[in-house]
N, C-alpha and C positions, 0 to 999 in steps of 0.2 A: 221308475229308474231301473235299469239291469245290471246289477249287481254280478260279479264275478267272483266269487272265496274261494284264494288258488289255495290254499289249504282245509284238512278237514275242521269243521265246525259243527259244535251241539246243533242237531236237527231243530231242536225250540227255536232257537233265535231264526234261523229260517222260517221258521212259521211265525213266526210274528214278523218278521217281516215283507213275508207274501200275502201275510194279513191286509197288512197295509197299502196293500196293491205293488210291490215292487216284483218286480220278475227276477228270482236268483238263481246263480250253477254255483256247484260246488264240487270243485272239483281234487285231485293232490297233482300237481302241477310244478316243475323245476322250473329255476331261472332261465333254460335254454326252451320248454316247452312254453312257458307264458305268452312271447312275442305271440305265435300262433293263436292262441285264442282270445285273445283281448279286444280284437277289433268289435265294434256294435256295443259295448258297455260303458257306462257313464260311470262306474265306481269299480275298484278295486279292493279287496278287502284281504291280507299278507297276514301272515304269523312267524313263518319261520322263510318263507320263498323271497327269494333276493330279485327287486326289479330294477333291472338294468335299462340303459337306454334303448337297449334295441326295443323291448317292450313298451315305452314311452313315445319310441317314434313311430311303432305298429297300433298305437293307440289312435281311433280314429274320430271318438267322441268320450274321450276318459275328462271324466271335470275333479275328481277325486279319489286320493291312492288312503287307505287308512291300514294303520298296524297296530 
């Protein structure tokens, strides 16, 4: 799975979960910059970034948004 966390996140939970063979970015990402790099990731992972539609409709294989 290619994971996207448009905000920062503890480095550990990355590694466990590239442990587990997932491919992650991590990035600090606004609501206006997300549409842009969303496309090729099957999961979304949010804390404080707001997704809007435009990101939803720039999504080109998203199966999963979590916050």
């Amino acid at each position: 799975m290619r994971i996207l966390f448009a905000d920062p996140i503890d480095q550990g939970r990355v590694d466990r979960l590239q442990a587990e063979g997932h491919e992650c970015v991590v990035n600090d990402l606004t609501a206006h910059e997300l549409p842009a790099h969303i496309p090729g990731f099957t999961a979304l992972v949010v804390r404080s970034t707001r997704v809007t539609a435009d990101t939803v409709s720039a999504a080109d294989c998203l199966e999963l948004i979590v916050r």
